[in-house]
Structure formats: structure tokens, C-alpha cells
PAZAPA-4460 file (N, C-alpha, C; in steps of 0.05 Angstrom, whole numbers, plus 32768, in hexadecimal, padded with zeros to 4 digits):
% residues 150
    n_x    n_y    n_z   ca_x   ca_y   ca_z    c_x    c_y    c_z   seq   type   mol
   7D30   7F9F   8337   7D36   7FB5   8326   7D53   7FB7   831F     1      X     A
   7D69   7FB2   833B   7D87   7FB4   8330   7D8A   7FA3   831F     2      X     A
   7D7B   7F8B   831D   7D87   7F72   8309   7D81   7F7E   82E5     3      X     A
   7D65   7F87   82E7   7D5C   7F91   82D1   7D75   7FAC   82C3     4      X     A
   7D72   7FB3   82D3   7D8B   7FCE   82CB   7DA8   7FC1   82C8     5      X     A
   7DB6   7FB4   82D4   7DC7   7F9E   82CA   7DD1   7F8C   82B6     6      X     A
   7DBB   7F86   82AC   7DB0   7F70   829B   7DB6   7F88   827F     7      X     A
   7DA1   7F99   8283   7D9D   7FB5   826B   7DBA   7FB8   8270     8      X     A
   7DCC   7FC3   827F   7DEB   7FCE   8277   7DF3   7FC4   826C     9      X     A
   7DF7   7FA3   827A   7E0E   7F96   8266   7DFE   7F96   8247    10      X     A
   7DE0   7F8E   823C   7DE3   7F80   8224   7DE6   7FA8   8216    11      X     A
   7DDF   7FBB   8220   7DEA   7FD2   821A   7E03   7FDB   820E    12      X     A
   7E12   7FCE   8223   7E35   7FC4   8225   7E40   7FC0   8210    13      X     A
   7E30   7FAC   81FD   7E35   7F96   81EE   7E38   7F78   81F1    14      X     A
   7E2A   7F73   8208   7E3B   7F58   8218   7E20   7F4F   8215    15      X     A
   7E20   7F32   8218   7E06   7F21   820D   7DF6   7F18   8222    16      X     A
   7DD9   7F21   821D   7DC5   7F1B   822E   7DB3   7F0B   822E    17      X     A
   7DA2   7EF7   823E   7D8B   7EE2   8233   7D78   7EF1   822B    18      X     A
   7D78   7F11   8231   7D60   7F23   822B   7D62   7F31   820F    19      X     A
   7D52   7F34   8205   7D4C   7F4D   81E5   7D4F   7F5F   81F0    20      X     A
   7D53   7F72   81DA   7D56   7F96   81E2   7D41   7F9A   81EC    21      X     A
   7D25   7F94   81DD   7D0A   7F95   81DE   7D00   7F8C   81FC    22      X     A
   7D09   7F80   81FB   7CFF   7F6F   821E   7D0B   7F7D   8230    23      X     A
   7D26   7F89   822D   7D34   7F9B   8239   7D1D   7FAD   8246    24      X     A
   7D21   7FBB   822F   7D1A   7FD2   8224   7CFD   7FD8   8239    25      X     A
   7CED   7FC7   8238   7CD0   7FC2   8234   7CD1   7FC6   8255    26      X     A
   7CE1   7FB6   8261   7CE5   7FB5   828A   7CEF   7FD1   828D    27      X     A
   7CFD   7FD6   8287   7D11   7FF6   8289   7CF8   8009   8291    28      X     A
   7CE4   8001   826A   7CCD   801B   826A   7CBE   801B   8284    29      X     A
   7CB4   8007   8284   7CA6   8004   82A3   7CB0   8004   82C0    30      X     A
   7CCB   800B   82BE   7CD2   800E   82D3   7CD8   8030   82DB    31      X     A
   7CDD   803D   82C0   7CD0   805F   82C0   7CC0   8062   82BE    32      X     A
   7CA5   805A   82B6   7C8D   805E   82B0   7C82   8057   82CE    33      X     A
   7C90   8048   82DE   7C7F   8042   82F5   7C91   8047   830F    34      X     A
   7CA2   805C   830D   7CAD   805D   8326   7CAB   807E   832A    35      X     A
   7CA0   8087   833B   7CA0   80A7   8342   7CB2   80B6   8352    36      X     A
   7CC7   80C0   8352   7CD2   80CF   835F   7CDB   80C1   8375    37      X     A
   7CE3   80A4   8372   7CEB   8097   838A   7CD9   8090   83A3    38      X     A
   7CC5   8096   839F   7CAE   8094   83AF   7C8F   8084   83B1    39      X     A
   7C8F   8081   8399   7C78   8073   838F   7C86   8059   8379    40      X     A
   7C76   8045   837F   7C7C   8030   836B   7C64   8028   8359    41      X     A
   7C4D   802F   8355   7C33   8031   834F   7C2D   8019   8351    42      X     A
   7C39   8009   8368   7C37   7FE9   8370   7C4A   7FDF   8361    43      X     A
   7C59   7FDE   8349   7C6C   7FCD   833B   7C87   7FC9   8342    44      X     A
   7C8F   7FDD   8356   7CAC   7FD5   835D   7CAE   7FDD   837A    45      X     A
   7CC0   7FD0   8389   7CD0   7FD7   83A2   7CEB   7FE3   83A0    46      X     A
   7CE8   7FEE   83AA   7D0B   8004   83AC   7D16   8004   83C7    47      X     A
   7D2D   8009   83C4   7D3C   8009   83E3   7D3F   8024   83E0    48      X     A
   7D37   802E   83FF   7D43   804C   8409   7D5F   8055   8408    49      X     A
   7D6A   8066   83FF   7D8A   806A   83FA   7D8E   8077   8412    50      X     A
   7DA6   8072   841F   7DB2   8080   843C   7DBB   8099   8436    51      X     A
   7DB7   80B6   8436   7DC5   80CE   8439   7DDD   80D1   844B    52      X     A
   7DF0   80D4   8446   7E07   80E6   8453   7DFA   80FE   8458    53      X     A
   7DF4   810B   8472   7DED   8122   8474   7E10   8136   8476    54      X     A
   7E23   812E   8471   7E36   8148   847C   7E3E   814C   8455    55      X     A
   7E32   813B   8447   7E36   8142   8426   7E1D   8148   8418    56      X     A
   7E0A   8140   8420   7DF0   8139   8412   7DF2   8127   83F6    57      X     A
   7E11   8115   83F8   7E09   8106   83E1   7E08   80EE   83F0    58      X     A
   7DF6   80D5   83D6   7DEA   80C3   83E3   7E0A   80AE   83E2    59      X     A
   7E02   8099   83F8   7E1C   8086   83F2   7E25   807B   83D6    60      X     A
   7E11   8077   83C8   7E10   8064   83B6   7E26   8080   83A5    61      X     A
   7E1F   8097   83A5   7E2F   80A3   8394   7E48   80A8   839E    62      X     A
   7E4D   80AC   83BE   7E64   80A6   83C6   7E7B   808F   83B7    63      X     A
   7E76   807C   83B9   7E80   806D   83B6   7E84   8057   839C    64      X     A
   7E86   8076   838A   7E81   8073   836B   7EAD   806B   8369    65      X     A
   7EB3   8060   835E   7ECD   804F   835B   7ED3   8059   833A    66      X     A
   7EC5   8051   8333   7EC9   804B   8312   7EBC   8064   8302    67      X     A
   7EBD   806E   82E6   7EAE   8078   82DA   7E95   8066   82CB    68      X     A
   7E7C   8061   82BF   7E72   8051   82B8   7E5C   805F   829E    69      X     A
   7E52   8051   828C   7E3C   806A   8276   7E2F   8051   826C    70      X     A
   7E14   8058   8267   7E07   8049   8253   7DFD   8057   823D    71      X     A
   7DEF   8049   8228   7DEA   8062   820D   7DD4   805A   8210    72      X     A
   7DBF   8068   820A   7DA2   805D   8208   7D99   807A   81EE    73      X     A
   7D83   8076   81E2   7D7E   8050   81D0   7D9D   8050   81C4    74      X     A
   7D94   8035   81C5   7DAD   8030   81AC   7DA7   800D   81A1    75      X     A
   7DA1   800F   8187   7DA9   8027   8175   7D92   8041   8173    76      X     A
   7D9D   8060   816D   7D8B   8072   816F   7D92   807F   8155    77      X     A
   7D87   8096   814D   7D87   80A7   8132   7D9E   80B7   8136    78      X     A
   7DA5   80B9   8146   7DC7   80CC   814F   7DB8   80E2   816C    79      X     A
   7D9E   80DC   8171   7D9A   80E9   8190   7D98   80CC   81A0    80      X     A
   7DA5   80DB   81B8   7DA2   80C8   81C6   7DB3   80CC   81DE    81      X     A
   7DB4   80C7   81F8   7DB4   80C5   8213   7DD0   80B2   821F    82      X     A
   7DDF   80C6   822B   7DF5   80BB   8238   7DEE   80B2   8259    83      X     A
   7DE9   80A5   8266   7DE3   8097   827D   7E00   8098   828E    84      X     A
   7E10   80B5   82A0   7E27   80AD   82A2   7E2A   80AA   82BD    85      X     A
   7E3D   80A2   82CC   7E39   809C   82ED   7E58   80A9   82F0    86      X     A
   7E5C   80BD   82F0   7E7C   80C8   82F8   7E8D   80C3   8312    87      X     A
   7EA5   80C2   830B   7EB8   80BE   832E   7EB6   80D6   8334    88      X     A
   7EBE   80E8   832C   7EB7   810B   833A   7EAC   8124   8326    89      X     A
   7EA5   813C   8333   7EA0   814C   8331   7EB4   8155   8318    90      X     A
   7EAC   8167   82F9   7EC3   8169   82EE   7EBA   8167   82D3    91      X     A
   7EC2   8169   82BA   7EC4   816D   829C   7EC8   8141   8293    92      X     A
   7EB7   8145   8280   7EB6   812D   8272   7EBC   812E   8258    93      X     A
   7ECC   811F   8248   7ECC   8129   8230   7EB7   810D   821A    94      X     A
   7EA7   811D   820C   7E9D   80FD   81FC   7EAB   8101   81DA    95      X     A
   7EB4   80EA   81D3   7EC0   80EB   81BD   7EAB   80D7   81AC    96      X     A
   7EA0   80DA   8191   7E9C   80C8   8181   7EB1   80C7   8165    97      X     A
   7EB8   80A3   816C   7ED2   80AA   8158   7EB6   808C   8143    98      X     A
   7EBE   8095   8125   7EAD   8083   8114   7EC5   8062   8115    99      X     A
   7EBC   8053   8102   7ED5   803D   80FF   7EE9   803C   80EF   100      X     A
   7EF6   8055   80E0   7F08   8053   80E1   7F19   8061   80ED   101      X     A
   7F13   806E   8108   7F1A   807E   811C   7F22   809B   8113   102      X     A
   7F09   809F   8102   7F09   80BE   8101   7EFE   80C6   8113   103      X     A
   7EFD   80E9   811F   7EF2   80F0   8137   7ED6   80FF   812D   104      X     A
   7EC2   80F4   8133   7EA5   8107   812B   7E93   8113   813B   105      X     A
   7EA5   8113   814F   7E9D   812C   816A   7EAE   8129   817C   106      X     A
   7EAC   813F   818D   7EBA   813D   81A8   7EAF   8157   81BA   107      X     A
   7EA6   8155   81CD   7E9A   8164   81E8   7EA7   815C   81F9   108      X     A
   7EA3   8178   820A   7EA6   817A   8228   7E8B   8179   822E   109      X     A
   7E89   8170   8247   7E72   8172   825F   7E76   8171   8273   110      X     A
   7E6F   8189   8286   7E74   8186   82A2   7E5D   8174   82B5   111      X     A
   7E66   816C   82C2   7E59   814F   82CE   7E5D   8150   82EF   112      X     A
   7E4A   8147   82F6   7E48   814C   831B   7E54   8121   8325   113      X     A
   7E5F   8123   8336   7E6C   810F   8348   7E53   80FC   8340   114      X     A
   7E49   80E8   833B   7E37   80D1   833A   7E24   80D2   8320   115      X     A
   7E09   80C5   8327   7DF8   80CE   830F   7DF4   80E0   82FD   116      X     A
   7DF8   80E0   82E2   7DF9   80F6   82CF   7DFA   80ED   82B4   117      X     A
   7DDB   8108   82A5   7DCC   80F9   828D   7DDD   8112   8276   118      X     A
   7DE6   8101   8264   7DEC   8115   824E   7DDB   810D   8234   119      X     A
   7DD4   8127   822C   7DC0   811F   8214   7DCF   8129   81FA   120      X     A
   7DD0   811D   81EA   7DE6   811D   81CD   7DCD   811C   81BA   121      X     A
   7DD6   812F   81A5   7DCA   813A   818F   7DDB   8135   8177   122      X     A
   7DE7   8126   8165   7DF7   8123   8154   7DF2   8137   8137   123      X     A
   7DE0   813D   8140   7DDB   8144   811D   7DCD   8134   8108   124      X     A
   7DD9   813F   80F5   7DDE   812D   80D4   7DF2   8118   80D8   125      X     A
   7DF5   80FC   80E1   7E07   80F9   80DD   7E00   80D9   80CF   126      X     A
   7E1B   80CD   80CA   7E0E   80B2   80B6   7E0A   80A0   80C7   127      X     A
   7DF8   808E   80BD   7DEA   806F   80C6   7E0C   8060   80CF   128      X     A
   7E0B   8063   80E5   7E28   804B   80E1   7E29   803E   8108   129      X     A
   7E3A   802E   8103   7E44   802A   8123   7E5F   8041   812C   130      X     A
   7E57   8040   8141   7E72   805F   8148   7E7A   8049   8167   131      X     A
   7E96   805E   816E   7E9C   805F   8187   7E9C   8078   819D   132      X     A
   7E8D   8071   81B1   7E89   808C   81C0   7E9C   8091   81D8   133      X     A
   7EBA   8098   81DB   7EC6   809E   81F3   7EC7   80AD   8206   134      X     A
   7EC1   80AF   821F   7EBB   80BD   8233   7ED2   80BD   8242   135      X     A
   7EDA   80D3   824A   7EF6   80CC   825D   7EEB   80EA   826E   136      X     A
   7EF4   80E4   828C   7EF9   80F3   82A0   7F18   810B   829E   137      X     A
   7F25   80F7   8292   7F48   80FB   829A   7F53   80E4   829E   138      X     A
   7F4A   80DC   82B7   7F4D   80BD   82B8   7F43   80A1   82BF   139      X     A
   7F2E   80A3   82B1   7F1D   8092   82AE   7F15   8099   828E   140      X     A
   7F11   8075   8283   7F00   807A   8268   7EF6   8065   825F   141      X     A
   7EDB   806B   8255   7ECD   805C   8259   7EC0   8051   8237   142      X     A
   7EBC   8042   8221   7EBE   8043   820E   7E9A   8030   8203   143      X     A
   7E93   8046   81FC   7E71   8031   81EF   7E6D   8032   81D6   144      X     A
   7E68   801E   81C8   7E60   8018   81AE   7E44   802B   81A8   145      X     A
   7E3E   8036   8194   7E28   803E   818E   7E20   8039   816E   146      X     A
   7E02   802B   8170   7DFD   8034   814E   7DE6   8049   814A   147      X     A
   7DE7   804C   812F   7DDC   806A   8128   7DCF   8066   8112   148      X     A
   7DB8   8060   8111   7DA0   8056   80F9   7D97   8074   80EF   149      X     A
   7D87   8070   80D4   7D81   8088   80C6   7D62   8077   80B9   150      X     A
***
């Protein structure tokens, strides 16, 4: 499953994969479609148990978040669509979409908890184009290509 989710970031990324979106896409579905609450795999996958910190209640894996990190999913989408973000701490995010000739055609705050965190973006009306989406903490930033079909 980590390889699959891997594989999906980088060609996400923009970085080149032996896999299609579609083939991506297609393992991803089935890997939500068939995994329950961490508990059930409806036979299709194995999972590792995550270790709790009991004096935080957060899990290691979010401990020991280093970097800021985001994926966009779908993409390309109609201008909705899903920020995938993994934060270094607790705290305000800002998302910028600048178009290509670096005009600015949004910008939000979002408050965001230390690790895993889904932001869901609603663009509007806006035109069929490729954009850039910047996310910055303060200090961290993190920059994803997005396109935007009509």
C-alpha cells in the first residue's frame, strides 16, 4: 500500500511514473473502497498497527512529521478538488493559486492540526487553465501544479 501511495505522489508531483493516472487512480480506489476504519481489509490489504504515544495521543508517524508535504487530488479537476496536507505543526496555512502569468486568483487561510489534514477547495467560476497552488506554513512551502478542465 506505501508503495502505491508513493508511486500516486510523485506522478501527482509531476515526476514520471511507469503507472497511468488511471491505473493510479484505479489501486488508490480500491484501497478506500476496501479498507475500514483501519480494521478491516475485506481481505485485500494488510496494514501495520501504528504505535501510540500515550503522554500525547499522537501517533509516531505524526510525531515525526520534518517537512510540510500536499497532494492535489483529482487533478486535473473542474476547480473542486482536495488538498491532501501532512503539516509540521499545529497553526494557519495559507493556500495561494497564482495562474501563469503570476497573477494571484485566490488566497486562504486554513487552520490545520500537527500531521494529517484534508482541505477541500471550491474555486468557483474559474477558467480551464494550469495554475500554481502555494501552501506555506511560515516556514515551510510547498508548491503543486494544478489543472482545471471545464
Amino acid at each position: 500500500m506505501n508503495q502505491v501511495i508513493a508511486e500516486a505522489n510523485s506522478a501527482i508531483g509531476g515526476c514520471a511514473s511507469a503507472y497511468s493516472y488511471s491505473e493510479l487512480n484505479e489501486a488508490l480506489t480500491t484501497i478506500n473502497e476496501n479498507y475500514d476504519n483501519g480494521n478491516q481489509d475485506q481481505g485485500h490489504l494488510t496494514c501495520q498497527p501504528v504505535n501510540v504515544d500515550e503522554r500525547n495521543s499522537e501517533s509516531t508517524a505524526v510525531a515525526n512529521v520534518t517537512e510540510m508535504s500536499a497532494n492535489v487530488y483529482p487533478n486535473p479537476n473542474n476547480g473542486q478538488f482536495s488538498i491532501s496536507l501532512n503539516a509540521v505543526t499545529k497553526g494557519q496555512v495559507n493556500v495561494k493559486m497564482v495562474d501563469m502569468m503570476g497573477r494571484v486568483m485566490m488566497s486562504n487561510n486554513y487552520n490545520v492540526v500537527k500531521g494529517n489534514n484534508t482541505l477541500n477547495i471550491d474555486l468557483g467560476k474559474v477558467a480551464a487553465a494550469s495554475y500554481n497552488l502555494i501552501l506555506t506554513d511560515g516556514a515551510n512551502t510547498v508548491t503543486r501544479m494544478i489543472n482545471v478542465t471545464k
